[in-house]
N, C-alpha and C positions, 0 to 999 in steps of 0.2 A: 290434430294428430301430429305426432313428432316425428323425425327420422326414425328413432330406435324403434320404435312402435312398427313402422311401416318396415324396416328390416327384418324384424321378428314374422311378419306376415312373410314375407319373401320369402323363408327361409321355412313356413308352414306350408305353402304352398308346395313347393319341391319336393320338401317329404310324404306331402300328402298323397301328390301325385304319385312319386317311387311307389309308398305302400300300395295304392291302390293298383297299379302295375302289378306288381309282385305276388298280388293277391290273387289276380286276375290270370297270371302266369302260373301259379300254382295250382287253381282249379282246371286251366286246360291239360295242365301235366296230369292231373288224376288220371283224365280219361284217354292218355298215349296207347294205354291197353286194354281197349274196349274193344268186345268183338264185334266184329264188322256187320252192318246191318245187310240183307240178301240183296237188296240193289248193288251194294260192292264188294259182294263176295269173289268178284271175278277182276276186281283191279289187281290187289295182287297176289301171288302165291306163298304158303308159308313163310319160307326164306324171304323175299322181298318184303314181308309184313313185319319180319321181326327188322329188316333193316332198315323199314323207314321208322320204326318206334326206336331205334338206335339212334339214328340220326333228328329224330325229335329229340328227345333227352338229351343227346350231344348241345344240342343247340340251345334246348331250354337252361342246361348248366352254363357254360358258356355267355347265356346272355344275361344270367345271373352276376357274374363275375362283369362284363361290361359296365352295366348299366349301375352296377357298385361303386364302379371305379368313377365313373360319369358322376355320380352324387356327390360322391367323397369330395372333387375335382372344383364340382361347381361350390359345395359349400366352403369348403377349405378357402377358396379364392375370396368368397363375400367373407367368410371371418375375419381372413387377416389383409382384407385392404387390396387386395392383387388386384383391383382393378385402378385404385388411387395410381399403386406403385406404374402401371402400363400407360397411366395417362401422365403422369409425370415424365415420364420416357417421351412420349409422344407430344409433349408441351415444350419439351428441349430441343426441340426440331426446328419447332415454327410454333407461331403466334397466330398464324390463318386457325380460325377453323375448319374452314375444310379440311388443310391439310393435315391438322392434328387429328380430327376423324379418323383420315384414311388409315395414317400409321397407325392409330389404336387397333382400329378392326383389323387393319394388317398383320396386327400381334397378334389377337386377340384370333383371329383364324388361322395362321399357320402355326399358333404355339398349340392351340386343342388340335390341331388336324396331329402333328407330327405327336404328340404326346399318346394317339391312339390309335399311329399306325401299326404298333407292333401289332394290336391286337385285331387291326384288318388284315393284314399280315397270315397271323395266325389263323384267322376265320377262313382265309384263302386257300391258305398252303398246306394246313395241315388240315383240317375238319371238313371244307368245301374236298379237297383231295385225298381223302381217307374213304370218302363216300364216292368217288368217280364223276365229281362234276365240275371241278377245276380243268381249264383251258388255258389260265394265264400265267402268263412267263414271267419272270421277276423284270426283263426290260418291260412290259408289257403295266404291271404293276406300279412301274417310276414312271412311266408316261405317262400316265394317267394322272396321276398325283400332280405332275409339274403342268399341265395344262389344266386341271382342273382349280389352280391355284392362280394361272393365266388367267383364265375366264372370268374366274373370281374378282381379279385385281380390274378389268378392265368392265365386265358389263355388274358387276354388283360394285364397284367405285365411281362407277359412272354414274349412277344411280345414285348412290349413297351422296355424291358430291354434289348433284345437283338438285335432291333435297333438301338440303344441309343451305344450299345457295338459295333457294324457294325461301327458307325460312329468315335466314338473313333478312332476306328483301322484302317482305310478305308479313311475317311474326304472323297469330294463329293462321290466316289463311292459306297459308306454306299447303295444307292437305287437299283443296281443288288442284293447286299444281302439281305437285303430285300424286295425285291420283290419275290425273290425266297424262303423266308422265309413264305413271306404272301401266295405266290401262292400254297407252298406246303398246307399250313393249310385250305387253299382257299379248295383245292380238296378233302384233308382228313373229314372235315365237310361235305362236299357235299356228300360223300359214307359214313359218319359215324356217321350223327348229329342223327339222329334217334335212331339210336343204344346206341350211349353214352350219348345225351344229353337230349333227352326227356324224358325218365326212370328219370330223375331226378325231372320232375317237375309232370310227369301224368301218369297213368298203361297204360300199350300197352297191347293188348292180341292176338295171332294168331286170326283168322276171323274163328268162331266154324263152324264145318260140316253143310250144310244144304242146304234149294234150294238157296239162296244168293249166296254164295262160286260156288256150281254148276254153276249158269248162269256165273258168273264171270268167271269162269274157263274155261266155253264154247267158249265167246267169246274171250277169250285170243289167244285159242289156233284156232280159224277161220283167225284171223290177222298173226301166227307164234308169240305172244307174249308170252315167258318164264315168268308167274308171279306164285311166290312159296309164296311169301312172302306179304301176306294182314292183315293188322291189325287194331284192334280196338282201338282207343283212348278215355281215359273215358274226352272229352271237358267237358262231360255234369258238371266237378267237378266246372266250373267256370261260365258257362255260357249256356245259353239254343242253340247261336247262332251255325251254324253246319258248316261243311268245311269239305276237300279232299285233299289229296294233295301226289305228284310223290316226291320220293327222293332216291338218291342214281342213280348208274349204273354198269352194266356188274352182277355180281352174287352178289351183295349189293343193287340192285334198289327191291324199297316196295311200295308200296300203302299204304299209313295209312287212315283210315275213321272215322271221327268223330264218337260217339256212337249217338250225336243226328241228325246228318245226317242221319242213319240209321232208326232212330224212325221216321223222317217229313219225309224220299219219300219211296216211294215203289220199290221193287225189281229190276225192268224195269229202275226207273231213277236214280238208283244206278248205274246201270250196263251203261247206257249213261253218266253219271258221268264221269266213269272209263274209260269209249272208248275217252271221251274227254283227258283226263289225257297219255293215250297212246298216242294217237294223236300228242302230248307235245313232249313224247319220239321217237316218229316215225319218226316225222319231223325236228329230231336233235336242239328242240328248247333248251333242257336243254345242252347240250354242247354248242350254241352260247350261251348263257348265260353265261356260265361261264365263256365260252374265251373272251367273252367281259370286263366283271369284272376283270378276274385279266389283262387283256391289261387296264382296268382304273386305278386299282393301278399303273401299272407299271408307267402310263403317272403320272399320279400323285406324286410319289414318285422321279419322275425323275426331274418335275419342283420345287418339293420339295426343291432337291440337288442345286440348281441353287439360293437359294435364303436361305436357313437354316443359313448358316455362315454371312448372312450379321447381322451386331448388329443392324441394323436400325429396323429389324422386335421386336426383343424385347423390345426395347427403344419404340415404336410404340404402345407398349402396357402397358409405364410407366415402366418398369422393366430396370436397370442400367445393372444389371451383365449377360451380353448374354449365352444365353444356347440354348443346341437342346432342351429342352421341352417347354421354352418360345416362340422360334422363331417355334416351331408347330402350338401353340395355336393363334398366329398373322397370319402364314401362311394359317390356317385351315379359320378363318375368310375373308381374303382376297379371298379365291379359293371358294368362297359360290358361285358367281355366275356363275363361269363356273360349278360346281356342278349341277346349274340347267339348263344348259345347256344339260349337260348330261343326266340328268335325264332324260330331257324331248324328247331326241334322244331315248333313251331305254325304256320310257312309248309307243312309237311311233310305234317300234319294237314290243315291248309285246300285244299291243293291236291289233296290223294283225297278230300276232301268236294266240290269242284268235282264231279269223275267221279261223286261220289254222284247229287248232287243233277242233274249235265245225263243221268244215266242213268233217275233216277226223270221227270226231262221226258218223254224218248224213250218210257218202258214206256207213260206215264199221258194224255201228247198226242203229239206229232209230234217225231222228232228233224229234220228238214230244215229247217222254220221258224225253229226254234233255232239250226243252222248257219248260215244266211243271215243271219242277224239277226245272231249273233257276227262277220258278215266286215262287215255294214254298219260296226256298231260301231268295229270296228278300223280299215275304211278312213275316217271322219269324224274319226275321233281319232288319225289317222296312226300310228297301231303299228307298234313295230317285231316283224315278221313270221318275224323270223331271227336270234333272241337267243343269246348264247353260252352255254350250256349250265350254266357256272359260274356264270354271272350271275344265270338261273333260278333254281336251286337256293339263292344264299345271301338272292336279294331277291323272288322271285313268291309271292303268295300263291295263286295260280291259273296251271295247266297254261299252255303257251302255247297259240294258236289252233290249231297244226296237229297237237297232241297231242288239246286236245276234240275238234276233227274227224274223226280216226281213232277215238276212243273212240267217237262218237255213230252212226258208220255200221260199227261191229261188231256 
């Protein structure tokens, strides 16, 4: 096989993927104005229903134009050389590679970041804030951005440099190192992103004494679940929409609760919230999780090794002088479709661990609280209630509303 050969695949893969997107986007747009079936006839009312099929359509046009612009961006760059031209940039620096690495990705993420803030910009200020669910401030908006570019530089260069150094040292076997480099970091975030990494962007607060805490506490301790550790997130700094969520395990697992979760349900669908989220824990969903994850690195990293050193990959994407961070970014493009292959094995997974975990709710508290609570949800965060069936399947990672609804009252 030749470069040209293997760039032309590149650049079929991309489009194939877009179309089938696009396709996929369009049949769920059919069904924005479908009438509601009688299990959610009661989420919302007229007005509310014409306004969340506004703001579906807002957003399905909208992502039309993004994910355009996103094509146009990526092809235009492998046509004419932009990645040669970045690595030449990054070759004038240093001679290391490591450090020629860094500066490339370094281009190479804050020129795409900055190139498609207006259009996060936009998604925020005007369409998130047109529909009333915009919370953030334009200071709010640039700190984010500048830490999030922090983070970047320091635990994704960390990373990146001393892969880069594994393989130096290593040649194919570079991918045991890391993988055990990624797996460790893999588990270290999993018991500790809450603690280290969210304080950085939003206030946490212990969950104050009261009947909330109480009931919570109650049923913890009806199941044998040890929970010390429940906390408030101020979401409400960004957005009205509300969430939940299990993180960590052994004497590092917490409940974090949105604050405007708190404000849209009542005590009872808090507390089935939370039995769903144990249910999670119970049922050892968040350990396959993660042993599945780092077993996808490893697979990955290991086909990685099998193809990194060949120069065809960088040549493939116009670049003469072969390197492990060229021959990444052609690998990374070429492994798109088993990626969604994947993905859609682990949406598959996640979505009958849904039905696990809202049936271990129902056995252990109440399934109606939980029902209720799921349709607040949906109605605050305008859900679309009547998704096409293909769309489910290649992108949810959770049943839709009207399939838990029928699971939870069988």
């Amino acid at each position: 096989m030749t470069a040209n050969t293997l760039f032309y695949i590149i650049i079929a893969i991309i489009v194939i993927n877009f179309i089938v997107d696009k396709v996929l986007d369009a049949l769920n747009a059919k069904h924005f104005n479908d009438d509601l079936p009688s299990d959610l006839q009661d989420v919302y009312d007229a007005d509310e229903y014409k306004k969340s099929q506004n703001y579906k359509a807002t957003k399905y046009r909208f992502g039309i134009i993004t994910s355009s612009f996103s094509l146009a961006l990526t092809l235009g760059f492998l046509w004419f050389d932009g990645f040669e031209f970045i690595d030449d940039i990054a070759r004038s620096y240093s001679e290391t590679p490591i450090i020629i690495a860094l500066i490339f990705f370094g281009i190479i993420m804050i020129g795409s970041d900055l190139l498609t803030t207006p259009l996060s910009y936009y998604s925020t200020f005007v369409i998130e804030e047109k529909f009333g669910f915009n919370k953030t401030t334009i200071k709010t908006f640039i700190a984010d951005k500048l830490k999030g570019w922090l983070m970047m530089a320091i635990v994704g260069g960390g990373i990146l440099a001393l892969i880069i150094w594994f393989y130096e040292a290593t040649g194919k076997q570079f991918w045991l190192y890391a993988w055990g480099l990624v797996g460790v970091f893999t588990l270290f975030m999993n018991m500790f992103y809450s603690k280290l990494i969210v304080p950085l962007f939003n206030k946490q607060m212990p969950l104050e004494e009261g009947t909330l805490r109480d009931k919570i506490s109650a049923y913890a301790k009806t199941v044998g679940f040890k929970l010390d550790k429940i906390f408030v997130i101020n979401g409400s700094k960004r957005s009205t929409k509300a969430n939940a969520y299990f993180s960590g395990f052994g004497s590092e697992k917490r409940v974090t609760l949105y604050d405007t979760l708190i404000n849209d349900l009542e005590d009872e669908e808090i507390v089935a919230v939370l039995a769903h989220e144990v249910g999670h824990y119970k049922k050892k969903h968040i350990i396959f999780n993660l042993f599945a994850s780092i077993v996808l690195i490893g697979m990955t990293l290991y086909i990685l090794s099998l193809f990194i050193s060949n120069p065809l990959l960088s040549q493939a994407i116009g670049v003469q002088i072969p390197s492990f961070h060229i021959g990444l970014i052609a690998f990374t493009l070429l492994y798109s479709p088993i990626s969604e292959i994947t993905g859609l094995i682990m949406n598959v997974f996640s979505r009958k661990f849904e039905y696990q975990a809202d049936d271990y709710a129902k056995t252990t508290y109440k399934g109606e609280p939980l029902i209720t609570s799921l349709k607040k949800l949906s109605k605050n965060s305008l859900s679309n209630l009547t998704p096409h069936p293909a769309y489910v399947f290649m992108h949810y990672s959770h049943p839709t509303l009207l399939e838990r609804i029928k699971n939870l009252r069988n």
